[in-house]
C-alpha positions in Angstrom: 0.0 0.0 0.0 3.0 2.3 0.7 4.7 1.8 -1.9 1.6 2.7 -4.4 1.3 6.3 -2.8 1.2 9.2 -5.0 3.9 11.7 -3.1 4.8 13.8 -5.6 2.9 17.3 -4.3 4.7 16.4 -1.1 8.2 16.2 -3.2 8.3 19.3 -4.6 8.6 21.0 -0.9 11.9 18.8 -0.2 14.0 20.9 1.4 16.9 19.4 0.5 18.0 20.5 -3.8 18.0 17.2 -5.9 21.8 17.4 -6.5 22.1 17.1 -2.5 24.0 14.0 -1.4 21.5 12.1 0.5 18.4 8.9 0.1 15.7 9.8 -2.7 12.8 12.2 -1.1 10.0 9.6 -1.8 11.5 6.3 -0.7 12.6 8.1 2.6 8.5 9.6 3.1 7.3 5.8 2.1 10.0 4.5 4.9 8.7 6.7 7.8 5.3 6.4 7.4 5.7 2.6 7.0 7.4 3.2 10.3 4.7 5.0 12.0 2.1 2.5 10.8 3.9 -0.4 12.1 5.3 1.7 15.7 8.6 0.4 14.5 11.9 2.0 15.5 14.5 3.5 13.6 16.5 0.2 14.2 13.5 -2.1 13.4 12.8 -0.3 10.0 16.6 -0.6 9.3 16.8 -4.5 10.1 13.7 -4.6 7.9 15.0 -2.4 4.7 18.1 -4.4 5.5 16.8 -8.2 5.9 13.9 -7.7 2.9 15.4 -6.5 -0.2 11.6 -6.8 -1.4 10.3 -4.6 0.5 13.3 -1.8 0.4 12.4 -2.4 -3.4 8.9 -1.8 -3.6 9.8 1.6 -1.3 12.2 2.6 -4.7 15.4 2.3 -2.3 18.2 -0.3 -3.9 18.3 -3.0 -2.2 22.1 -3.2 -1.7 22.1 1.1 -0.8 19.9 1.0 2.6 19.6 4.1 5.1 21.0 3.0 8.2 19.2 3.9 12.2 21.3 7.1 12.0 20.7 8.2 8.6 16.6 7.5 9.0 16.8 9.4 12.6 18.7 12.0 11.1 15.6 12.7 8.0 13.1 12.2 10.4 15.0 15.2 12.9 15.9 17.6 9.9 14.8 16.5 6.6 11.0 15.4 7.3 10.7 17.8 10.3 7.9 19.9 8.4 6.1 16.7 7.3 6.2 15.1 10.6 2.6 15.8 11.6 1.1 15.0 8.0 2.8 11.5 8.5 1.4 10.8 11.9 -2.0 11.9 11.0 -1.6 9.9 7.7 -0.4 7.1 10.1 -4.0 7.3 12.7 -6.0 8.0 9.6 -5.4 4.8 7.6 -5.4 2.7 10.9 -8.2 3.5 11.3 -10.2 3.3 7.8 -8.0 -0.1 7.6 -9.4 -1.4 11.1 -13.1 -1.2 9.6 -12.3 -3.0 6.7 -11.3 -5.5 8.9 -7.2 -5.2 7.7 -4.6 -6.0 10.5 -3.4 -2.6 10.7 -5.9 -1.6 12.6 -5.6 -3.9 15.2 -3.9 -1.8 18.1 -7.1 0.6 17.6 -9.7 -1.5 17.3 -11.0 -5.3 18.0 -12.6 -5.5 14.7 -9.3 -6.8 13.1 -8.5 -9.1 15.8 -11.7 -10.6 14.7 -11.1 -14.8 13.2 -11.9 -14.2 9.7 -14.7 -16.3 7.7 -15.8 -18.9 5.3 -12.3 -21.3 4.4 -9.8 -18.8 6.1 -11.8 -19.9 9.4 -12.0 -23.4 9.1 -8.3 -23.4 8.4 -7.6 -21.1 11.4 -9.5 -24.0 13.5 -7.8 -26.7 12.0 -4.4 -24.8 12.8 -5.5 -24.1 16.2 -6.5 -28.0 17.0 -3.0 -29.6 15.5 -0.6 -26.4 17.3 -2.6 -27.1 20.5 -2.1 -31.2 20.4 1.6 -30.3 19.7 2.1 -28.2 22.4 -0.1 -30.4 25.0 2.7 -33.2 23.7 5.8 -30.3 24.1 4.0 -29.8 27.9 5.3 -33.3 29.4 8.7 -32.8 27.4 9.1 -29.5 27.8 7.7 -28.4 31.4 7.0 -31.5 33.0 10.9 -32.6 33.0 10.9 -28.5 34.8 9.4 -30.0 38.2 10.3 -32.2 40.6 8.2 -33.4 43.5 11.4 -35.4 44.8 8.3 -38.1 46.3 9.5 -41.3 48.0 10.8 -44.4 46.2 7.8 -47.0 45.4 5.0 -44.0 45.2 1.8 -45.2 43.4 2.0 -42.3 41.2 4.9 -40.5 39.7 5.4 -37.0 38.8 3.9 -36.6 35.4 0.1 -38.0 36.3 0.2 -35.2 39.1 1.2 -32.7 36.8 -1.2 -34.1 34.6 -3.8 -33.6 37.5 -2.8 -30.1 38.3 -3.0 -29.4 34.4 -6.7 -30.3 34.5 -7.0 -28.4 37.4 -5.7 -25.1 35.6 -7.5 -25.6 32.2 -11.5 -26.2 34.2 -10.5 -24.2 37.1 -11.6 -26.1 39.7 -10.2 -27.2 42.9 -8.1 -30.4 44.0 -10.6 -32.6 44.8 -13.4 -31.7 42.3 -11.0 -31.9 39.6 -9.6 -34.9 40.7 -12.9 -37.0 40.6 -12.9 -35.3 36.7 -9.5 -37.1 36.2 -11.0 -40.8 38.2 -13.5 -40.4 35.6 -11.4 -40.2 32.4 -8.5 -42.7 33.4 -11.1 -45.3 34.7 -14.6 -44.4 33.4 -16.2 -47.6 33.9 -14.5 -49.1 37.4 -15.5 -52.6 39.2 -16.2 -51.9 42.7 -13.2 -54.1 43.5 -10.9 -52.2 41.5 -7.7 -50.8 43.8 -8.2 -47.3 44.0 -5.2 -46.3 42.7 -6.6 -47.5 39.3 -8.9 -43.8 39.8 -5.7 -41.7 39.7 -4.6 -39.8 42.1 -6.5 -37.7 44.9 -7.0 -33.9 45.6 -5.2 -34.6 48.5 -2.3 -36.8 47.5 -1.3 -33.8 44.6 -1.6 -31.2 47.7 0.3 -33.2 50.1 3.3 -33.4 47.2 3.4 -29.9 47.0 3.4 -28.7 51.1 6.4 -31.0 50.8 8.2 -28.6 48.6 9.6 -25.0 50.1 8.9 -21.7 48.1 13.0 -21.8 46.4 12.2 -24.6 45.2 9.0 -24.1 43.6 9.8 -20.8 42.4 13.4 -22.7 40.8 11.3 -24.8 39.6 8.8 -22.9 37.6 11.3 -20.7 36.4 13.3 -23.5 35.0 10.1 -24.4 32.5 9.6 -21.2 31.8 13.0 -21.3 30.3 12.5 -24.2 28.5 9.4 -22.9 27.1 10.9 -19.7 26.0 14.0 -21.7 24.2 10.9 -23.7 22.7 9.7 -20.5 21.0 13.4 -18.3 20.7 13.3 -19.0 17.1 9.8 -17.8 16.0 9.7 -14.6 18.4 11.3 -11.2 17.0 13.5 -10.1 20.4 15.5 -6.9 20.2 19.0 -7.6 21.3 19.5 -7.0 24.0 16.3 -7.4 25.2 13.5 -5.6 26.5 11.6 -7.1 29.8 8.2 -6.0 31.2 8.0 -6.3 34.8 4.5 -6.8 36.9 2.9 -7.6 40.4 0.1 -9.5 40.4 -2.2 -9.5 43.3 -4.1 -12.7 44.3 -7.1 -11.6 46.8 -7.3 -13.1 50.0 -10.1 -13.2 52.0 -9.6 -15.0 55.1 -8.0 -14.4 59.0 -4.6 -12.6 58.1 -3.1 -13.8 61.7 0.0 -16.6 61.3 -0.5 -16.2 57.4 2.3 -16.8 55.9 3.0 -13.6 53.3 -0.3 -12.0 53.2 0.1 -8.6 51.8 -1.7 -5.1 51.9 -3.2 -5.0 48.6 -3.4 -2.0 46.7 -5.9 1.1 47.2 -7.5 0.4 43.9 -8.4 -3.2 44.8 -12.1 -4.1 46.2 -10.4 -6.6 49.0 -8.0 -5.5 51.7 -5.0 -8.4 51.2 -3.7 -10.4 48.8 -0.4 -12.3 47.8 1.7 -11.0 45.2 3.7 -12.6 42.8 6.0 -10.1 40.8 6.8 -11.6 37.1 9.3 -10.4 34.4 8.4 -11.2 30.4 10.5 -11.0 27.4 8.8 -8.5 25.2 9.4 -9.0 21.4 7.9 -7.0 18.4 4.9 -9.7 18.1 4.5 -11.5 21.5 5.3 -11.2 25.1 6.5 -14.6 27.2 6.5 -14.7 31.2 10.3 -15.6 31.6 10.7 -15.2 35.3 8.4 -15.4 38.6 8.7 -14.4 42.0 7.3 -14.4 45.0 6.8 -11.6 47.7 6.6 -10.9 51.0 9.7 -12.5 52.5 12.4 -9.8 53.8 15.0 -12.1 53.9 14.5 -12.5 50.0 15.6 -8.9 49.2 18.6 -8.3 51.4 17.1 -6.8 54.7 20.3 -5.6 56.6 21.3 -4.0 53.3 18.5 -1.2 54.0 18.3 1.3 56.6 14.8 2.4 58.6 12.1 0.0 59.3 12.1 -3.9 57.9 9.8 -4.3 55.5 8.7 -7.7 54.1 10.0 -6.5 50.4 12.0 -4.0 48.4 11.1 -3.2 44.9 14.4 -2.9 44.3 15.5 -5.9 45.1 12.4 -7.7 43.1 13.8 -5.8 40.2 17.3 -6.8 41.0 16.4 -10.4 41.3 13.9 -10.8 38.4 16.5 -9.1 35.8 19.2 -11.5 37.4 17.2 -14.2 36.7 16.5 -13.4 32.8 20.0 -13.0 32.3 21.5 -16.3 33.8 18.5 -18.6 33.2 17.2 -17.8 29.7 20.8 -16.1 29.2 19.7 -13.2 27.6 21.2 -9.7 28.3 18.6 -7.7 29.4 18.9 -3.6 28.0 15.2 -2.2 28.6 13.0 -2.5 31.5 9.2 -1.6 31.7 7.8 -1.9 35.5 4.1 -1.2 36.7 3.5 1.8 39.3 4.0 -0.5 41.8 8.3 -0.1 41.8 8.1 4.0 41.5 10.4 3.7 44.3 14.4 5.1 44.4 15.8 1.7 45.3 14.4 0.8 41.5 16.0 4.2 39.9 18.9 3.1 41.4 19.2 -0.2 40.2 18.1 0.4 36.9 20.8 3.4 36.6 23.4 0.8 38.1 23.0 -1.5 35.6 22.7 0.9 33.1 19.4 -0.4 31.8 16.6 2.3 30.0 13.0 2.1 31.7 9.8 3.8 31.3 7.8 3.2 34.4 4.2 5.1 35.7 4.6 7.6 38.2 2.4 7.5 41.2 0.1 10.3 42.0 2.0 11.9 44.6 1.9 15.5 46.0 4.6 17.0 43.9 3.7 14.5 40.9 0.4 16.4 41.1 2.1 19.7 41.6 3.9 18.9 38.1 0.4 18.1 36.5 -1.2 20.9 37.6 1.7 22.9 35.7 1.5 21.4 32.4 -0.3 23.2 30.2 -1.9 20.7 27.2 1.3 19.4 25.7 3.7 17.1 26.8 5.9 17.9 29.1 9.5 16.7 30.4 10.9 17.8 33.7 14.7 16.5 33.7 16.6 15.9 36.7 13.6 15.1 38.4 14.5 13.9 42.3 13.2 11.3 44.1 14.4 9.9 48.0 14.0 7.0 49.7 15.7 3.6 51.3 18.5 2.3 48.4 20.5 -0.8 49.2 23.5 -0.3 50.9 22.9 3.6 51.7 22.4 5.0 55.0 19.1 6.9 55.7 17.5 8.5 52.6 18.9 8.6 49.4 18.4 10.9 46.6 18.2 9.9 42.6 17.7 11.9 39.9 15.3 10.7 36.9 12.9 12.4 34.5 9.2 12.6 34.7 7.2 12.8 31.6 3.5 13.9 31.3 1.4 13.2 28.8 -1.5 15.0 27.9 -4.9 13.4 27.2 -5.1 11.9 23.7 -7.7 9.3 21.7 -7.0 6.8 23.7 -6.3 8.1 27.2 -9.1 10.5 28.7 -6.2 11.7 31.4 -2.7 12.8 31.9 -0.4 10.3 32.2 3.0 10.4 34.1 6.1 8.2 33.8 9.3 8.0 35.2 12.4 7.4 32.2 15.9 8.2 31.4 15.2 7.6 27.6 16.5 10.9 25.3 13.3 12.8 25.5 12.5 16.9 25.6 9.8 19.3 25.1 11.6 21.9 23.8 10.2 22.2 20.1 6.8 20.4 18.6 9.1 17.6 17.2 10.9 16.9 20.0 7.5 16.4 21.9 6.1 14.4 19.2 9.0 12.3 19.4 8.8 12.0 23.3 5.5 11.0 23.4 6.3 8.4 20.7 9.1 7.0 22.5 6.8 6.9 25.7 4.0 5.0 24.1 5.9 3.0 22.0 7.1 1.1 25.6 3.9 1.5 27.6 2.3 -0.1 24.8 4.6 -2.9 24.8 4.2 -3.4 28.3 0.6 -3.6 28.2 0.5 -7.1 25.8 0.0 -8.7 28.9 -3.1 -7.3 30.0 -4.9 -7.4 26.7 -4.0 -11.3 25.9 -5.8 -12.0 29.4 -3.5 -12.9 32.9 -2.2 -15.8 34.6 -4.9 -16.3 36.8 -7.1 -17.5 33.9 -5.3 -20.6 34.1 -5.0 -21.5 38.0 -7.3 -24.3 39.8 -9.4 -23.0 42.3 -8.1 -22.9 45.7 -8.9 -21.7 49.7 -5.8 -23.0 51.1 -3.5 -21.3 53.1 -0.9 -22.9 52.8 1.3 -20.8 50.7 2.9 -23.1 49.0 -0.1 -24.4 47.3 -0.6 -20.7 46.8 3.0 -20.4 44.8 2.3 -23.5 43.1 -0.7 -22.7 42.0 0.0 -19.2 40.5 3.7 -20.9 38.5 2.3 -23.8 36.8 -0.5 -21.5 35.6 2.5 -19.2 34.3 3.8 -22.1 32.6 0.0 -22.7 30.6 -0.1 -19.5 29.9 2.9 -19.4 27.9 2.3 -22.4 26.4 -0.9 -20.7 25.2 1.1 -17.3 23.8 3.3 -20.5 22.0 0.1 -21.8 20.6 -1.0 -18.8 19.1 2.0 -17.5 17.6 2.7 -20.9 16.0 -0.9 -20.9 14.5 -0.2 -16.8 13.1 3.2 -18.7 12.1 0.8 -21.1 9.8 -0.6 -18.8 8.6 2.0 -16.1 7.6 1.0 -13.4 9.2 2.8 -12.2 12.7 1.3 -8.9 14.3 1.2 -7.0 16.8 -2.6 -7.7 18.5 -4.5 -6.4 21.2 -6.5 -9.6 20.6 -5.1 -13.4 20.5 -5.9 -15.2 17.6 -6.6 -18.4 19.7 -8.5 -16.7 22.9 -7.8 -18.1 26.4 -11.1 -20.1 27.0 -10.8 -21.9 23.6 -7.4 -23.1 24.2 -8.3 -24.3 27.6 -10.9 -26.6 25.9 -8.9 -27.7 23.5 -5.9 -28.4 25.8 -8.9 -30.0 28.1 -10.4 -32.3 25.5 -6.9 -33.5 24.0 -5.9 -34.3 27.7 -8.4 -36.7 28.2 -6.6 -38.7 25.4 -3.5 -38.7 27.4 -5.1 -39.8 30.3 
């Protein structure tokens, strides 16, 4: 479609004389709005002019004579500086005529396009989605299963991979231990004689619970993290990863309801919440250009996790810091992946975090909280975005005395079509405010991250895929909340191999193969295992 543009009224205002030593004037235009449509970088739309000679073709560049990142961020700064706002309106314009005529590139605006499509193109999506999801229900004993061990006594009646089996069913109908357990009885042994052993029904509820209070909350959370590495090897070579990599870092709160008293890491839960505590599990996920995996877990609410004598003033059961320090660590020497970008929910706007972040030399966008002088910042801006640099924050940072003070930058963003409020983040990412540009740019860079960080959230949550539970007994809990970590990722697996099939990879605010589908297919082809 780009390439097909008519540009030449837009030629004849190139500022730059045809004898001048740089890229043709239309190619360049067709690059950055092909840019802007896709929300690729100036690196991504390199690697692509670079690694698809077709494409650079049907742009009018020579295949072999590329722009490189600093040539295409230099045109966008100087060259294309007058035609910037004609290509981002150009850009939200056709996203959004394409999204109702059902094209993929409307997809981040608009479910329409994440809709399946019809007649053959469907039953060929369904077909896909049944064989990718027996594969992968095959890959979960070879892959994940081999992940967790229960370390049970010699001469059990049932090994590892028929409770696993159990706590999959468990995940995919959401029920508890012993409900779901009479569901497996009745598919291994649907038709019993009363003098069958018992062990013939598979195991109990209770025998899968009693194998996990055996285990302690290292181990589990080894344990988990282990598959998740596996699974993420399993799908390293379909996934488009910057290098190094950028990792999205969440709490998730799990509501508890009960007695708090000699509860073993019950939290406060947040303001926003409807109950008053919770556990919380932090995660960390790979972000690539088309799909987000859950690489790392971690569990919170034990001080001596996070280095307590390393922080001055009260104990506290966690530092975000030291989540941050421990999830990142855990990225790098488990999956092995050198981790360069971090985006973190509100939750770790906290110095100890700027700290770490700045130590390691990592970029990070992360939402500001609401805070008095946050406030007094918004109440300043006037309706454009806004960059404050050298922005100071204070708190308890490992290894300091008393407070300590960081420096970061807080950006606002004014309300726009898909935000009815100001938004604030915290960054040390190259941003300014000081011409239209540079704020266009800013808000691009911001978005571009957030959005990124958000994949999460629209392709469901982890909790989708736990069994049912009132124990508190928190490993049980931990358990729980991993192997449902594990199925989740095995879902974002399923659905980027069936968009694989089909030959088209995007970025959607809508899986292909939504959560409650896969769980009954992964349900229905379990039952053939079993």
């Amino acid at each position: 479609m780009v390439s097909h543009l008519d540009l030449a009224s837009y030629a004849h205002n190139d500022p730059f004389p045809d004898w001048h030593d740089s890229k043709p004037f239309k190619p360049m235009f067709r690059a950055l709005l092909l840019a802007e449509l896709d929300d690729a970088s100036d690196a991504a739309l390199h690697r692509t002019l670079d690694e698809e000679p077709d494409v650079a073709a049907d742009l009018g560049f020579d295949p072999d004579d590329v722009p490189n990142q600093s040539t295409l961020s230099r045109a966008r700064r100087n060259r294309f500086e007058a035609f910037q706002t004609r290509i981002e309106e150009s850009g939200r314009q056709i996203r959004l005529l394409a999204a109702r005529r059902g094209s993929p590139i409307g997809t981040p605006y608009t479910d329409s396009a994440s809709e399946e499509p019809t007649g053959s193109s469907k039953r060929t999506v369904n077909r896909l989605i049944r064989g990718k999801t027996r594969e992968m229900v095959d890959e979960l004993t070879s892959v994940v299963f081999p992940a967790v061990d229960f370390d049970r006594p010699d001469g059990a009646i049932y090994d590892d991979e028929e409770l696993l089996l159990l706590e999959t069913l468990l995940g995919v109908t959401g029920t508890a231990a012993n409900g779901g357990a009479e569901t497996y009885g009745d598919y291994v042994n649907p038709d019993p004689d009363l003098d069958d052993p018992f062990y013939e029904d598979g195991p109990s509820g209770e025998t899968l619970l009693t194998a996990i209070k055996d285990l302690e909350p290292d181990e589990i959370t080894d344990m988990v993290n282990r598959g998740a590495a596996r699974v993420l090897t399993r799908a390293k070579p379909h996934v488009e990863f910057e290098r190094p990599v950028m990792i999205a870092i969440d709490m998730t709160y799990i509501a508890y309801y009960g007695e708090r008293d000699e509860v073993v890491r019950v939290q406060g839960a947040p303001d926003d919440k409807s109950y008053d505590w919770c556990y919380k599990f932090a995660t960390a996920s790979v972000v690539g250009d088309n799909i987000q995996f859950t690489a790392a877990m971690l569990p919170i609410g034990d001080a001596d996790d996070h280095d307590p004598d390393e922080y001055s003033g009260e104990d506290k059961s966690y530092r975000a810091g030291g989540v941050v320090r421990r999830l990142v660590e855990t990225v790098e020497e488990r999956i092995r992946l050198s981790v360069r970008r971090v985006y973190a929910d509100r939750e770790f706007h906290a110095a100890d975090v700027i700290d770490v972040l700045e130590q390691r030399d990592l970029f990070y966008v992360i939402p500001a909280k609401r805070d008095d002088r946050v406030k007094r910042f918004i109440a300043r801006m006037d309706d454009q975005v806004t960059v404050k640099d050298t922005y100071p924050m204070y708190g308890p940072v490992k290894g300091n005395p008393g407070l300590t003070r960081v420096e970061t930058t807080l950006v606002g963003l004014p309300p726009d079509e898909d935000r009815d409020r100001i938004q604030t983040f915290l960054t040390n990412l190259a941003v300014n405010d000081e011409i239209g540009l540079d704020r266009r740019q800013t808000r691009r860079r911001i978005n571009r991250y957030s959005r990124r960080g958000g994949i999460e959230t629209a392709y469901g949550g982890i909790k989708e895929f736990a069994p049912w539970t009132t124990s508190k007994d928190y490993a049980v809990r931990l358990f729980h909340f991993g192997f449902a970590m594990l199925l989740y990722d095995m879902w974002l697996l399923v659905d980027l191999l069936v968009q694989l099939s089909l030959g088209v990879v995007e970025f959607r605010t809508k899986p292909r193969v939504i959560a409650p589908r896969f769980r009954g297919f992964l349900q229905r082809r379990l039952v053939t295992l079993l």
